[in-house]
DRENMIFI-253439 format. One record per residue (C-alpha): residue in three letters; y, x, z. Coordinates in pm, whole numbers, plus 50000, padded with zeros to 5 digits. Layout:
// DRENMIFI-253439
<rec guti="Ala" y="Y" x="X" z="Z"/>
...
// end
This chain:
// DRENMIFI-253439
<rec guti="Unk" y="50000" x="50000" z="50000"/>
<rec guti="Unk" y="50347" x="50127" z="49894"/>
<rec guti="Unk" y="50603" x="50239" z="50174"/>
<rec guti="Unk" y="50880" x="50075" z="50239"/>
<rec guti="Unk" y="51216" x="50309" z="50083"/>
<rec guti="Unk" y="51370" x="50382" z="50440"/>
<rec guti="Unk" y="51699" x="50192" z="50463"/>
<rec guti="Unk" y="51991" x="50403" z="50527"/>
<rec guti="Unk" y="52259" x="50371" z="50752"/>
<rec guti="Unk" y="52619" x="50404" z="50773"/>
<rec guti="Unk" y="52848" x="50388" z="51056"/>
<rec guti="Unk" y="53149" x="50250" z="51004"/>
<rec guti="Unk" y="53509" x="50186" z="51173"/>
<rec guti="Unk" y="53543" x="49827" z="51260"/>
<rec guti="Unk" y="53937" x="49805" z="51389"/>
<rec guti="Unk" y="54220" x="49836" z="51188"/>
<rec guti="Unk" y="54287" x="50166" z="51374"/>
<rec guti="Unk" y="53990" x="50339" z="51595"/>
<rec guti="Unk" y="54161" x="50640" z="51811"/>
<rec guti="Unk" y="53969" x="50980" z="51861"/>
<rec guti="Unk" y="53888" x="51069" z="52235"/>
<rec guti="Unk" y="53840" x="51410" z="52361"/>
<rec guti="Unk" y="53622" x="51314" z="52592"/>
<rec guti="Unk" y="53473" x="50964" z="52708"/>
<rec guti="Unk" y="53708" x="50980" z="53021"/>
<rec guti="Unk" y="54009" x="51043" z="52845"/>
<rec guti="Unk" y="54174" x="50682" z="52812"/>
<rec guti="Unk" y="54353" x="50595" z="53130"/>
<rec guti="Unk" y="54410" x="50229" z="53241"/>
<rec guti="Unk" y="54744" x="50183" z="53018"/>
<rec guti="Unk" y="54531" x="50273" z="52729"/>
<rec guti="Unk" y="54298" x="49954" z="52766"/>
<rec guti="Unk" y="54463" x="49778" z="52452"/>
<rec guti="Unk" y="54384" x="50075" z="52219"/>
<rec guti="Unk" y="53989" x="50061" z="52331"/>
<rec guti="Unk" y="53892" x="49710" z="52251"/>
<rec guti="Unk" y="53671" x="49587" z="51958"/>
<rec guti="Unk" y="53998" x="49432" z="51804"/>
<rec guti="Unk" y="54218" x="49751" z="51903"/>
<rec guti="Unk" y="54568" x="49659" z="51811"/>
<rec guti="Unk" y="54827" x="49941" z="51769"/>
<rec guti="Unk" y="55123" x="49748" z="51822"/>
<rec guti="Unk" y="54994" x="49590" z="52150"/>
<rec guti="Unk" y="54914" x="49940" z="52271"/>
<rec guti="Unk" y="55214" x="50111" z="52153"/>
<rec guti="Unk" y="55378" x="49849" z="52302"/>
<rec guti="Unk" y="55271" x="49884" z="52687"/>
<rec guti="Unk" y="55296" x="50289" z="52662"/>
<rec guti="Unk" y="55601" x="50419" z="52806"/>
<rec guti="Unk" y="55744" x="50792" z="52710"/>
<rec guti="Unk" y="55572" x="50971" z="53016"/>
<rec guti="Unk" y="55210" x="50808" z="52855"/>
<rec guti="Unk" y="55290" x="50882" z="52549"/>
<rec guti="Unk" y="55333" x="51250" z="52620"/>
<rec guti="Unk" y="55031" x="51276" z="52835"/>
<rec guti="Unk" y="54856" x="51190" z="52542"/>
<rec guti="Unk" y="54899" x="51562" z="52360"/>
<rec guti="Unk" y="55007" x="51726" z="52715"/>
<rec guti="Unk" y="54678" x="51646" z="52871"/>
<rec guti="Unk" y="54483" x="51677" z="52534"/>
<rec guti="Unk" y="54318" x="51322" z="52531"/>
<rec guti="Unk" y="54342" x="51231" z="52178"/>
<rec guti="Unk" y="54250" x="51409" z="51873"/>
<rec guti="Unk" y="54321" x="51205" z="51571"/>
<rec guti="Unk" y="54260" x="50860" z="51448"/>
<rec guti="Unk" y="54059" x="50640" z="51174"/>
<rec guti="Unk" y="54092" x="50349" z="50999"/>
<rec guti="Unk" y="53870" x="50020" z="50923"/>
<rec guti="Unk" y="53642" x="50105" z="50707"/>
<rec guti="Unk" y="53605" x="50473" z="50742"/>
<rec guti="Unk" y="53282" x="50629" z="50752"/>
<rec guti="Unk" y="53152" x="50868" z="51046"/>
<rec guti="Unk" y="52865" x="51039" z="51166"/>
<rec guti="Unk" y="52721" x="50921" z="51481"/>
<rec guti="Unk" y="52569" x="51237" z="51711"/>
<rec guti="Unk" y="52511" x="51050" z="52001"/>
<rec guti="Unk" y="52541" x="50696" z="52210"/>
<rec guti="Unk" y="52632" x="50688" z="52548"/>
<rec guti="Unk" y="52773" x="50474" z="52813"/>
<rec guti="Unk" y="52932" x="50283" z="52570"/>
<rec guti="Unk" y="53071" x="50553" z="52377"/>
<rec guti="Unk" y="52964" x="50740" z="52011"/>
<rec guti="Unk" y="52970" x="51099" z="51951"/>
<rec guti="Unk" y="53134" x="51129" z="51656"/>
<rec guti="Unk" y="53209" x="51384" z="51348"/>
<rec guti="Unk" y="53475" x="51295" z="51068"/>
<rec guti="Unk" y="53358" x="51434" z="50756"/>
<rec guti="Unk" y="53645" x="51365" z="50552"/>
<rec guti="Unk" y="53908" x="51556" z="50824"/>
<rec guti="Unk" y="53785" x="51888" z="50765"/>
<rec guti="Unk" y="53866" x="52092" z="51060"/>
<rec guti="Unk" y="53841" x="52445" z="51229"/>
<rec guti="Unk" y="53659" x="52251" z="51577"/>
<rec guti="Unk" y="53338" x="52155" z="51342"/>
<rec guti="Unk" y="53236" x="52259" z="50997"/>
<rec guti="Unk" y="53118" x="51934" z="50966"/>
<rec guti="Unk" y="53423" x="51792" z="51034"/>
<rec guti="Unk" y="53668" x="51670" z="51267"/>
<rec guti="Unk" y="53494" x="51576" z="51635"/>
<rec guti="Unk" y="53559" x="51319" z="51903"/>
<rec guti="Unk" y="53491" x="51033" z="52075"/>
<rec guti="Unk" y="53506" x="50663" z="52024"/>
<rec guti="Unk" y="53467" x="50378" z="52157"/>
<rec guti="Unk" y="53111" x="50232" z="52043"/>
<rec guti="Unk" y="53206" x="49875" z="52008"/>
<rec guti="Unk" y="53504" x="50009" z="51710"/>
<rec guti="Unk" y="53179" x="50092" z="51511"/>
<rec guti="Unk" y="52933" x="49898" z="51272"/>
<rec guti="Unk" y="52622" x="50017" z="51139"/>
<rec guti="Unk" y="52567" x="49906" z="50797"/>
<rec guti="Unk" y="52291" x="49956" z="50570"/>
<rec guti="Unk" y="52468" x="50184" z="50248"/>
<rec guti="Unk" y="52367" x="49877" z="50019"/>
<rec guti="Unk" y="52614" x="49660" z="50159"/>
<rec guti="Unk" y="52883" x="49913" z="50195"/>
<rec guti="Unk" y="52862" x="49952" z="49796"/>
<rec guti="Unk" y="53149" x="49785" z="49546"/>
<rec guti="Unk" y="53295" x="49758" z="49224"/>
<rec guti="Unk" y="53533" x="50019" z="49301"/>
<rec guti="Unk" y="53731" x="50084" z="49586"/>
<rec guti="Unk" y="54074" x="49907" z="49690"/>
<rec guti="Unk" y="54368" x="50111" z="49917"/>
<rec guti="Unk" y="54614" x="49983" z="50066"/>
<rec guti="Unk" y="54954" x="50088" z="49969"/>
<rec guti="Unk" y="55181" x="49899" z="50167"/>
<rec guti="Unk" y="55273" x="49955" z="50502"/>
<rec guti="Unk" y="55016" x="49694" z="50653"/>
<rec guti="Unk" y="54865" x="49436" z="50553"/>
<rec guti="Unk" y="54668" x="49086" z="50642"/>
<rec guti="Unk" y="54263" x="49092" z="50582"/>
<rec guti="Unk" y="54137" x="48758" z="50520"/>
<rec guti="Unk" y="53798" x="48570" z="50630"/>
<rec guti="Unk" y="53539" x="48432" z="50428"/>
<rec guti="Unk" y="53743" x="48104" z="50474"/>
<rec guti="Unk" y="54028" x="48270" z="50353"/>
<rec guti="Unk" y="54205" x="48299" z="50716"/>
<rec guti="Unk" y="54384" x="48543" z="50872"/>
<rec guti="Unk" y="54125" x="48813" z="51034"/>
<rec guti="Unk" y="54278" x="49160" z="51069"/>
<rec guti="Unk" y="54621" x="49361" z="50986"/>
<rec guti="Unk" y="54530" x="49657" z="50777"/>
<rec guti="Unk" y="54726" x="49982" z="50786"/>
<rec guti="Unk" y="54857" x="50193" z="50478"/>
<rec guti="Unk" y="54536" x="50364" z="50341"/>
<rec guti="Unk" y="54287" x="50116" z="50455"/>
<rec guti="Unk" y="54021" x="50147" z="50144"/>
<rec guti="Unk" y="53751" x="49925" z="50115"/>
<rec guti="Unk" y="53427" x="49856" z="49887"/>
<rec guti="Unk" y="53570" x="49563" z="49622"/>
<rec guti="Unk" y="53329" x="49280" z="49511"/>
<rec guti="Unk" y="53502" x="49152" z="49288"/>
<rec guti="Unk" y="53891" x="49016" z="49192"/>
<rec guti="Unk" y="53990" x="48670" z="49217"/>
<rec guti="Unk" y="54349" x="48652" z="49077"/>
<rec guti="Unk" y="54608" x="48722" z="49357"/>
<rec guti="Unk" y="54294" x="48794" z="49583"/>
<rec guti="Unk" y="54031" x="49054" z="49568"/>
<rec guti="Unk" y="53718" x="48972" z="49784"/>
<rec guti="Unk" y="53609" x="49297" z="49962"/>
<rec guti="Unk" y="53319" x="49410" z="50179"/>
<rec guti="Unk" y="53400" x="49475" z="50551"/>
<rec guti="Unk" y="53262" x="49588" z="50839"/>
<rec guti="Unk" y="53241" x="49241" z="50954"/>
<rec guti="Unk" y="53137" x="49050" z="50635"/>
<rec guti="Unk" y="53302" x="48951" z="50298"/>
<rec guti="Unk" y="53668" x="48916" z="50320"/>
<rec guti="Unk" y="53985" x="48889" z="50106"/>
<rec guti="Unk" y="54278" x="49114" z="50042"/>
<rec guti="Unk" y="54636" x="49070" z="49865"/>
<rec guti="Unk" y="54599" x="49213" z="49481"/>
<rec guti="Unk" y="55006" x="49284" z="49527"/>
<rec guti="Unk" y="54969" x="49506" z="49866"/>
<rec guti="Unk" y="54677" x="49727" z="49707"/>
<rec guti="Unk" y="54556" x="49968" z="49462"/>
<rec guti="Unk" y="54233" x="49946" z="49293"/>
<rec guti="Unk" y="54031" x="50255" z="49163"/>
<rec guti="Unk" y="53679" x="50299" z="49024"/>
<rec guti="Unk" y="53598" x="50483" z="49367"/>
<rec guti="Unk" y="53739" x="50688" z="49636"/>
<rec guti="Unk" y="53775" x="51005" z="49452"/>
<rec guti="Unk" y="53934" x="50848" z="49144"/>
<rec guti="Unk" y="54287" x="50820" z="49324"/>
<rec guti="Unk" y="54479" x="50977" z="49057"/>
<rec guti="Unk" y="54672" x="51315" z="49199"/>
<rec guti="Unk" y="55054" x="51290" z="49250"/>
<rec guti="Unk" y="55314" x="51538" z="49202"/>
<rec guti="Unk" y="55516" x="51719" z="49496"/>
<rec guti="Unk" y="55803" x="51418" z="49379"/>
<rec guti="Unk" y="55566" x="51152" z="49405"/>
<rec guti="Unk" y="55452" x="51264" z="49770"/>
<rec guti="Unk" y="55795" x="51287" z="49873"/>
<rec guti="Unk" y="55866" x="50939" z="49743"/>
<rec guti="Unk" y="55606" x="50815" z="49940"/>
<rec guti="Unk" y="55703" x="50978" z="50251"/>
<rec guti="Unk" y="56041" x="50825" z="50253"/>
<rec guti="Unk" y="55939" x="50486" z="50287"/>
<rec guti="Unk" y="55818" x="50571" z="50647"/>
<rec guti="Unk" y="56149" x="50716" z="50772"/>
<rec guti="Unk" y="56250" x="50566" z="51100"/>
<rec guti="Unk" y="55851" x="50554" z="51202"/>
<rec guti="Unk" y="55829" x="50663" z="51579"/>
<rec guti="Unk" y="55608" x="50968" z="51635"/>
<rec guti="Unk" y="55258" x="50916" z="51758"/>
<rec guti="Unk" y="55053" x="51208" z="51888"/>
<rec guti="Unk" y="54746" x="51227" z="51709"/>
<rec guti="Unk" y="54859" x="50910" z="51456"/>
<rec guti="Unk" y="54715" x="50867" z="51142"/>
<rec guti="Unk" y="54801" x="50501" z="51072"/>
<rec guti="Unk" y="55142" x="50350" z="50934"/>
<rec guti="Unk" y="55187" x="50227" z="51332"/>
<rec guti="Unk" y="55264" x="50612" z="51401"/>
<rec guti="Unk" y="55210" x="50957" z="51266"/>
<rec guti="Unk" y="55210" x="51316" z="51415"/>
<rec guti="Unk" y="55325" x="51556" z="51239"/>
<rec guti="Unk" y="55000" x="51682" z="51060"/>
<rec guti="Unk" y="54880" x="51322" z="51057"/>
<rec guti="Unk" y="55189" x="51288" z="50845"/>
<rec guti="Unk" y="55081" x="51539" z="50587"/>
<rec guti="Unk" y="54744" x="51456" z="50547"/>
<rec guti="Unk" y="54802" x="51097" z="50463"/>
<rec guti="Unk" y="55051" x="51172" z="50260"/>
<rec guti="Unk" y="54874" x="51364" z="50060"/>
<rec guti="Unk" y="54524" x="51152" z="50080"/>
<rec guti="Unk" y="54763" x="50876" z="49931"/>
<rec guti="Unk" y="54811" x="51098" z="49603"/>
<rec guti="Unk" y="54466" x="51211" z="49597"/>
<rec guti="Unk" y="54415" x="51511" z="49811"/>
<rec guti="Unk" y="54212" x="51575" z="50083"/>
<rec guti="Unk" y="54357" x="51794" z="50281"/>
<rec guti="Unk" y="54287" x="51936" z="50668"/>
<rec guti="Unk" y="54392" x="51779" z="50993"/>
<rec guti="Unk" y="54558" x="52005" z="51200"/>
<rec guti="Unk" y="54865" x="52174" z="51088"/>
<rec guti="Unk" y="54634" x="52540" z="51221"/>
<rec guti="Unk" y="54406" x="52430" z="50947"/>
<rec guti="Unk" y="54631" x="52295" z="50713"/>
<rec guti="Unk" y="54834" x="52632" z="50684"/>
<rec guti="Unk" y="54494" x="52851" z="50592"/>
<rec guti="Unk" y="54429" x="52633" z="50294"/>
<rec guti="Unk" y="54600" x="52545" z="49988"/>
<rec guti="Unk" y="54857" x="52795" z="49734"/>
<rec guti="Unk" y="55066" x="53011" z="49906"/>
<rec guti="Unk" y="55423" x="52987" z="49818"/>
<rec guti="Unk" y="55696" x="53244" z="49884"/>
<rec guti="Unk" y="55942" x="53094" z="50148"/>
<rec guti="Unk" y="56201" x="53146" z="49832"/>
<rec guti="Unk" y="56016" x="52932" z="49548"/>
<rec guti="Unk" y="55921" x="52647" z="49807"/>
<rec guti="Unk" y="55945" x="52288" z="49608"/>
<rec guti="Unk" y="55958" x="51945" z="49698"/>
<rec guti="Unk" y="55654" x="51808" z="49838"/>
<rec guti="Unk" y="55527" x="52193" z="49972"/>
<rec guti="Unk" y="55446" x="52193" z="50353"/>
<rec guti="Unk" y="55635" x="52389" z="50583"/>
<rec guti="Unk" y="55529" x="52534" z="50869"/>
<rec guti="Unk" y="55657" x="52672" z="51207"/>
<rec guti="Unk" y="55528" x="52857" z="51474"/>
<rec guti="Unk" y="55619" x="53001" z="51807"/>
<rec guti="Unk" y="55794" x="53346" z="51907"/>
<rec guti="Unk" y="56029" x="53271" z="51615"/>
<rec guti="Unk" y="55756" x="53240" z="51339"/>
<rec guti="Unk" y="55557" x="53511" z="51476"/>
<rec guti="Unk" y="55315" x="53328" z="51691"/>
<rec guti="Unk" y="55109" x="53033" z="51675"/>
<rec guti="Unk" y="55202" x="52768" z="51439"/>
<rec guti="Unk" y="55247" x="52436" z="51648"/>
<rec guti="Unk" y="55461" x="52212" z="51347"/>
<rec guti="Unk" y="55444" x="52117" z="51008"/>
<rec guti="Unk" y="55679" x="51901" z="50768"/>
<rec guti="Unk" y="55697" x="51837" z="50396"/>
<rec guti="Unk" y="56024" x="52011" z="50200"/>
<rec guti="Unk" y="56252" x="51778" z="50051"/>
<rec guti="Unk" y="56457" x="52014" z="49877"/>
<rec guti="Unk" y="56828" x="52137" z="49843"/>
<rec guti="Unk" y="56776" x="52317" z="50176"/>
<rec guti="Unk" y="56615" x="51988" z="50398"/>
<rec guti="Unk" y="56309" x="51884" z="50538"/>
<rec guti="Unk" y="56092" x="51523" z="50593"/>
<rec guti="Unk" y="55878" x="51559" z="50902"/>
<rec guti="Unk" y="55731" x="51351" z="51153"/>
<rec guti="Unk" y="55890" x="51545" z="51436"/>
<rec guti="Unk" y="55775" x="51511" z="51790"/>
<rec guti="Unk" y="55704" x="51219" z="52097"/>
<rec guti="Unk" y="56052" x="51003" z="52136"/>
<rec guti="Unk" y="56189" x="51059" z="51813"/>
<rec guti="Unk" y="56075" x="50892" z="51414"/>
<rec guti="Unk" y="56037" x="51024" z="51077"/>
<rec guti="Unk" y="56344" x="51204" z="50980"/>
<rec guti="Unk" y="56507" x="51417" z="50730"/>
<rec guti="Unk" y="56697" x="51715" z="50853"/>
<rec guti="Unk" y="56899" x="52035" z="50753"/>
<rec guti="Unk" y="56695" x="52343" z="50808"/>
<rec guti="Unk" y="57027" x="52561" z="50873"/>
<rec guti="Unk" y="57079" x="52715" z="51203"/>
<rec guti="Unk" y="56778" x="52495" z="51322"/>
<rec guti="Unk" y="56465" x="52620" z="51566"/>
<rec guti="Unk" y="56282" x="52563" z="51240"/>
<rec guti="Unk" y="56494" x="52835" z="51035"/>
<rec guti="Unk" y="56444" x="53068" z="51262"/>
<rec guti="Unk" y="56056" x="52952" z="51305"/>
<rec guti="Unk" y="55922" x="52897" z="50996"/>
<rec guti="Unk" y="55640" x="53118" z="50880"/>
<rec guti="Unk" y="55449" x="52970" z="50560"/>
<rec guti="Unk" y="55452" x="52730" z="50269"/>
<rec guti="Unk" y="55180" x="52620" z="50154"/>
<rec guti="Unk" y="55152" x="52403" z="49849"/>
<rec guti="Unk" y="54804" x="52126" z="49784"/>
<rec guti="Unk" y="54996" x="51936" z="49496"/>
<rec guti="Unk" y="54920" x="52036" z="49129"/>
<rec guti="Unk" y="55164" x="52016" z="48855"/>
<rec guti="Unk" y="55072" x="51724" z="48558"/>
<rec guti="Unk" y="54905" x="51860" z="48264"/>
<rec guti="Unk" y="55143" x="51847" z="47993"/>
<rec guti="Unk" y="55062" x="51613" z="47714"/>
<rec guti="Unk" y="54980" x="51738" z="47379"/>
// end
């Protein structure tokens, strides 16, 4: 008698916006809103007050964040939490990826056949409303939410989720023939992007359009134009093209470190040209563009790196 093909598994996220633990005892009591199986960002940004916020990178509880739909690998269940690695935020902490801790009830296992589509939808405004199977209101979706499409339905497209079948808004998404067919953007385009979030408070260890950090910032930024890039600003500045401090363009990343450039790099922000830079800059302040000129970050930047490619002219 024929075996049974094994059926395999995915895990994925199934809030609009899952946060990344350090450890399982990380979240204090104020945190209770962000650890729920319908986490909400605004009701959790919302009851933190400046002195939480900080704790959050002081005391190095969080580590990054995910969105619904995202796919992890599971190392372990325990006490209600998963062990997780993020494959797709490549990082120095794991060569598998980027590692934390989440919440186990912000997770779905799926078998891969019905995480499978007709292409793959993203987000591109700044949030958005998922809809039942009834066509109700279910979940707000972040910028860069992708999910598996089924098929589309005129100002609807019906979507797989990690809860069911659901419906999106054709006008506040992009559809592509899969994840890795997001066509790649200049340094202009990123920048143009990037704008539309000035104003955006700071979040340490955001990666949603509720909040970015600074190296949140870049990498969705950049994911939005088509490249995967690392998580961490330390990471971030090993990889890509090098560019001479002179020749830096529009869309490059900058980067800043201690001891007046000399020591470890602890910011990053994109440059927006004649002389200014767009950056996500720390807790209590927003998105921002700023002189560079007798600035901590003259005197501290050390390295541009550029992930963008020029178009291939036509001809």
């Amino acid at each position: 008698m024929a075996k049974t093909p094994a059926v395999e598994t995915v895990w994925v996220v199934a809030v609009p916006v899952a946060t990344v633990w350090t450890a399982p005892d990380s979240p204090r009591d104020c945190d209770e809103a962000g650890l729920s199986s319908v986490s909400s960002m605004p009701e959790w940004l919302n009851k933190l007050d400046h002195k939480q916020k900080l704790a959050l990178c002081d005391d190095n509880l969080v580590q990054s964040q995910l969105l619904y739909g995202e796919e992890v690998i599971v190392e372990d269940m325990k006490d209600g939490w998963a062990r997780i690695i993020i494959p797709h935020q490549a990082s120095k902490k794991d060569a598998r990826g980027y590692p934390g801790y989440i919440p186990e009830r912000q997770l779905s296992a799926l078998a891969d056949s019905k995480w499978q589509g007709n292409g793959m939808l993203v987000v591109h405004d700044k949030q958005t409303m998922l809809l039942d199977e009834k066509r109700q209101p279910f979940l707000e979706l972040s910028y860069l939410t992708s999910l598996p499409v089924i098929q589309e339905e005129g100002v609807l497209i019906k979507v797989r989720t990690p809860h069911g079948e659901g419906y999106v808004s054709a006008e506040s998404v992009t559809v592509y023939p899969s994840g890795e067919a997001v066509p790649k953007g200049s340094g202009a385009a990123i920048i143009e992007s990037a704008e539309t979030f000035l104003d955006l408070p700071y979040f340490w260890g955001g990666m949603s359009a509720y909040g970015f950090d600074c190296s949140g910032f870049a990498y969705a930024l950049h994911k939005a134009h088509g490249y995967i890039i690392p998580r961490d600003a330390t990471d971030q500045v090993t990889k890509g093209v090098e560019v001479p401090i002179d020749q830096k363009q529009p869309g490059d990343l900058l980067f800043f470190a201690y001891d007046q450039g000399q020591g470890r790099v602890h910011h990053v922000g994109f440059y927006y040209g004649d002389g200014k830079m767009l950056h996500s800059p720390n807790i209590g302040k927003s998105i921002e563009i700023i002189e560079l000129k007798d600035t901590i970050y003259e005197k501290e930047l050390c390295a541009v790196r550029r992930y963008w490619e020029e178009a291939e002219e036509a001809g």
